[in-house]
N, C-alpha and C positions, 0 to 999 in steps of 0.2 A: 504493500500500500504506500503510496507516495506521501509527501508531509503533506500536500494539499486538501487531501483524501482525510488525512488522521484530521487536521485543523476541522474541516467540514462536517466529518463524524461529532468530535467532540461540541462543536456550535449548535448539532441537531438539538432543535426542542423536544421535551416528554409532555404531554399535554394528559393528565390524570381527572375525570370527571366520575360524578355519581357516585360518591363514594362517603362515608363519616369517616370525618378528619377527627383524631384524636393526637391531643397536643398541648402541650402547655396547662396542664389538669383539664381541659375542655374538650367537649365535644362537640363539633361540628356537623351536623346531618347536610346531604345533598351537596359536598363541599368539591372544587378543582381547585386544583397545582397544578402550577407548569415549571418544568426545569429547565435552563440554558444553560451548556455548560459547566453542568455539574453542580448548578447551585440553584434554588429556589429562588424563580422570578417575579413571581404571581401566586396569589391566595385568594380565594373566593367562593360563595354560596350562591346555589343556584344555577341559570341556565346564562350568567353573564358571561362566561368562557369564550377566547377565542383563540384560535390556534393558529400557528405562522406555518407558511410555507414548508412543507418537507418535517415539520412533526411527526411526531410517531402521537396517535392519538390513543390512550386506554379509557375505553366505559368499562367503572369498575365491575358496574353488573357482569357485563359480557364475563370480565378475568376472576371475577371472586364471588357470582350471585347477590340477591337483592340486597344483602348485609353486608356487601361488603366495605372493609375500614384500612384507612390507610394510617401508618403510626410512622413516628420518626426512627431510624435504623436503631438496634439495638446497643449499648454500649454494654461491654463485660470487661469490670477488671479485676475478677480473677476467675478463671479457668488455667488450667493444666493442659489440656488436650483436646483430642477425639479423630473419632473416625479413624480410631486406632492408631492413633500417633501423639507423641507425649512432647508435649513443647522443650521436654530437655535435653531433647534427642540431635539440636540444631534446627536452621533454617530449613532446612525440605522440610521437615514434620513438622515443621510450625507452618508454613504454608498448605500444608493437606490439613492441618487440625482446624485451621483457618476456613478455609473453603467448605468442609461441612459444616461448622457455625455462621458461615453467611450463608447458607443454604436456609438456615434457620432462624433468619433475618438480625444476627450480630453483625453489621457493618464496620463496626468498630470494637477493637480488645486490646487488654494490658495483658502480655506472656506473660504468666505468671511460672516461678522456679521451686521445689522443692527443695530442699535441706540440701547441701552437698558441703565437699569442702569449699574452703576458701579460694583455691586454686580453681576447679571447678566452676565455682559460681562467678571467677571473674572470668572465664571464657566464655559462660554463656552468656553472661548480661554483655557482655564484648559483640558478639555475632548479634544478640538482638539489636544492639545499637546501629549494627550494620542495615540491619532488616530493617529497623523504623526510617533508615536516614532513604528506603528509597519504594517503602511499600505505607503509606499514610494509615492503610486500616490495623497496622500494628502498631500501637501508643506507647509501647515502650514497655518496660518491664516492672514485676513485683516479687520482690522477694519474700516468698512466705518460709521466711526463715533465712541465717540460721538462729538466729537470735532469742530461740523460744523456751518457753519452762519446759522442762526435764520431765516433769509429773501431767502435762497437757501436750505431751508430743505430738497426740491424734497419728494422724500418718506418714510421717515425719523419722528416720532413724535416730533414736536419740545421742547414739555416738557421736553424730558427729554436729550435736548443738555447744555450741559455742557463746561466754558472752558477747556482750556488742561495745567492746571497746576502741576508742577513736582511729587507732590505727586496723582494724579488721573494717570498720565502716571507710575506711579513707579508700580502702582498696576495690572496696565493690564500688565507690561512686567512682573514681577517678577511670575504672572499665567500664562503668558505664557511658560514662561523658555525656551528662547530662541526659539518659535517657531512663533511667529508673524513675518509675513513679511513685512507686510506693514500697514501703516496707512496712511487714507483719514482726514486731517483738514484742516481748513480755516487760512491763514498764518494770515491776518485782527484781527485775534481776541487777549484778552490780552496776553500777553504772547508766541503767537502762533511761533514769529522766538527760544526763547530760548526752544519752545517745537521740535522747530524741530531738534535742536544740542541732543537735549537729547536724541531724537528716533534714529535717528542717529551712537550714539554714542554707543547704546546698542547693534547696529549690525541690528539693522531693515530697512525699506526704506519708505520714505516717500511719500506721495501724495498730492499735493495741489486740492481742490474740495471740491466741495459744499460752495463755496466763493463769497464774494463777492470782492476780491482784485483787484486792478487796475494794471496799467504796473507796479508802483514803487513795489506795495506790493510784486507782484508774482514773479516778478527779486531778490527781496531781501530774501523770499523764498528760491528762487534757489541756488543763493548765498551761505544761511544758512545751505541747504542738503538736498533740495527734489528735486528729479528727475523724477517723475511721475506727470501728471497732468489727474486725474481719468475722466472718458468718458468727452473728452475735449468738449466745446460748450456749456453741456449740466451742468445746474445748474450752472453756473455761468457768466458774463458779458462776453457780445458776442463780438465779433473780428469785432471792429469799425476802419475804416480809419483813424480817430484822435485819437482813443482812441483804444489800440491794448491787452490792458487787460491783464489775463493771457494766451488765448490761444496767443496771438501775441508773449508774452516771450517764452513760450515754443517752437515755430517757429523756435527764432533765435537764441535759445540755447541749443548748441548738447550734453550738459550732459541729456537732459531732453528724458523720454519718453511718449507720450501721447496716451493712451487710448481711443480707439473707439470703438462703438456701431454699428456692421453694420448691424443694421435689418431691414432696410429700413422705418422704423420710426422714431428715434435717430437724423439721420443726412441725408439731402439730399443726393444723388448720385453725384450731383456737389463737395459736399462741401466732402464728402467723398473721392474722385478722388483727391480733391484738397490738399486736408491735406496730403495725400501719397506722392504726390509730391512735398509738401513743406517741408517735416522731410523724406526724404528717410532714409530706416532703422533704424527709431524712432518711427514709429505706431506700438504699440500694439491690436489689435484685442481681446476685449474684448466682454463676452453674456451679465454680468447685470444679466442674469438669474434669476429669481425667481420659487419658486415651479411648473406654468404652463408651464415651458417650456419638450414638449413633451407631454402635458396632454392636457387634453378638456378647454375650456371656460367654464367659469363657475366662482364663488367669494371661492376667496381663503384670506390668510393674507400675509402682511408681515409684521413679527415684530408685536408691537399692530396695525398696520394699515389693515384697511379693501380692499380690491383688486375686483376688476371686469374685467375679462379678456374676451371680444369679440373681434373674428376677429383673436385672436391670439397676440391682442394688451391688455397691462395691465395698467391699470390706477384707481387712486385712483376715492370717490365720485366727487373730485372737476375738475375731467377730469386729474390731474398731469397725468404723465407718469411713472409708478410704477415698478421700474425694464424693466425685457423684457423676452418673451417664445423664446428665440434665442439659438439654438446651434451651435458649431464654425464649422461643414459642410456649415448649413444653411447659417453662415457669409464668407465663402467662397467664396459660389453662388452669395450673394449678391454683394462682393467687385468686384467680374470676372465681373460681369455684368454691375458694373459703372464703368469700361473700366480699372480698377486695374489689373495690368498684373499679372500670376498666382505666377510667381516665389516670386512677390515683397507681392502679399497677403500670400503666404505659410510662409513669414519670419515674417511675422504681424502675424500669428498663431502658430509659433514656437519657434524661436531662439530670437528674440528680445522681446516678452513679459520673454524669461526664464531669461535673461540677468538683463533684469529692477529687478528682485528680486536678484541678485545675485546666480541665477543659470544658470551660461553659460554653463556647463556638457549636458546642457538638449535644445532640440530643435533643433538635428542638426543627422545625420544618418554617422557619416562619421568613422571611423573604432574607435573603443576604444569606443565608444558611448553604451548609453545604448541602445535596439532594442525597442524601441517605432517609431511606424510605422503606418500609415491608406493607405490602398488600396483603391482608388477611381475608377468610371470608368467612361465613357467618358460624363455625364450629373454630375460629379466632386458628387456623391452619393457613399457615406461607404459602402461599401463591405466586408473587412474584415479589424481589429484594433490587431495591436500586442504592448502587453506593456512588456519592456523589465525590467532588473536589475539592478539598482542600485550598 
């Protein structure tokens, strides 16, 4: 194809009609978008639409039936894998892990790394950096881990957790180069508040998880510069009436975002409902994902850990809960269906996970935007995924 041709290609309009726009907590019935160029042109209700030359036109009835809803592309950051490849396997498997989560309309994700060494870890957040400087829908990386409590390893080897001392954090940012987004540590550990001024300070975002901290620890945390608390409930002290932990701190403090797992194994459907409504537009909707999600049952790894996924469920030999085969449609269906209204799940899968990393540009449809978009139809199932420009 000649440049003329690419230039031409890329200037073509997407002209999107009949469809409920869900965006911005709101829902729009009978709404069109049009895309130029990769970015959102045009927004509007009703029959005002008009299309330029050489558009490619979609009535959503025609692509998705009478329900059908168009939502802004999904943001994840954190997944591990899928489609049977583990993001810590290098670039080719992060590009096949990738392409079946936009299949499933994630237009955009943070690699997220498992525990490794330190040597290790600065190779792969090295090659992600590679990968984000020339592929836009990889944002960069998240270290879950090594940083974590001993006693909350979850799926993690605990050998080789390590504290978060300044020179151990010097070496993963400085391989990163400026492309780490987040780190998951346990604030409890030595050092762990002056590691979080340092992550911080380099321009990354932190996470409290895999903890075992109490109110004081996780407040002081917060305090310190973490504003993420990684798939809340899960691996760390649970949300007691007298003792309200760290998911109680993150409740009552709206700097924070917390991380959920909606795969209908992570967290009940109560307690699911429930968190929505106690952090409105502070849930982020996270997969966890590992290599099986999208692939068969069957024993896979994560990290040096051995995995056994039946059911669609992944867990270590000692039954842990090993990641999850969840993609963020699938976490869609599941929050609509524990009575999570659509609008306020759509902003759990978009705008407020892009925010918590410091990309508020992304997660949102509304004109200047890039055109990252998923077509649903009315059993809320991907139909068609459009990833826009940067």
């Amino acid at each position: 194809m000649s440049a003329g041709a690419r230039t031409a290609e890329r200037s073509r309009g997407v002209l999107i009609h009949a469809v409920r726009l869900v965006d911005g907590g709101l829902e729009r019935p009978d709404a069109w978008i049009r895309f130029v160029d990769g970015r959102v042109a045009a927004v509007g209700t009703g029959a005002g639409w008009a299309a330029e030359p050489g558009d490619e036109i979609v009535d959503g009835r025609d692509a998705a039936g009478e329900s059908a809803t168009l939502t802004p592309g999904f943001v994840d950051i954190h997944g591990h894998g899928g489609g049977g490849a583990a993001y810590d396997d290098g670039a080719e498997a992060i590009l096949a892990a990738r392409e079946l989560h936009r299949r499933h309309g994630t237009t955009r994700a943070v690699v997220s790394l498992v525990t490794a060494t330190l040597d290790d870890l600065e190779r792969r957040v090295a090659a992600i950096a590679d990968l984000a400087a020339v592929d836009p829908s990889v944002l960069g990386s998240h270290l879950e881990g090594p940083f974590l409590d001993v006693a909350h390893h979850g799926a993690h080897e605990p050998s080789l957790l390590v504290p978060p001392t300044p020179d151990a954090i010097d070496r993963l940012l400085e391989a990163g180069r400026g492309s780490i987004r987040q780190v998951t540590l346990a604030p409890e550990l030595p050092g762990g508040i002056a590691a979080i001024r340092q992550i911080v300070a380099a321009g990354a975002t932190v996470a409290v998880g895999h903890t075992d901290a109490d109110l004081g620890a996780a407040q002081a945390a917060f305090d310190a510069g973490a504003t993420i608390l990684t798939h809340a409930f899960n691996a760390m002290p649970g949300l007691h009436h007298r003792s309200p932990g760290p998911v109680g701190a993150a409740f009552a403090d709206p700097r924070v975002t917390l991380e959920l797992i909606a795969d209908g194994v992570h967290l009940h459907p109560i307690v699911l409902r429930a968190a929505v409504d106690a952090a409105p537009g502070r849930i982020a909707f996270v997969t966890d994902a590992m290599a099986a999600a999208g692939a068969a049952d069957g024993s896979y790894e994560l990290g040096p850990l051995a995995v056994r996924v039946d059911g669609g469920v992944a867990r270590l030999a000692d039954g842990t809960i090993a990641g999850s085969t969840l993609t963020q449609d699938a976490a869609l269906r599941t929050a609509v269906a524990a009575g999570v209204p659509l609008a306020a799940t759509v902003t759990a899968l978009t705008s407020t996970p892009a925010r918590a990393i410091g990309r508020p540009d992304l997660g949102s449809l509304a004109v200047g935007s890039p055109a990252d978009a998923v077509l649903l139809d009315g059993a809320l199932q991907v139909r068609r995924v459009w990833t826009g420009r940067l």
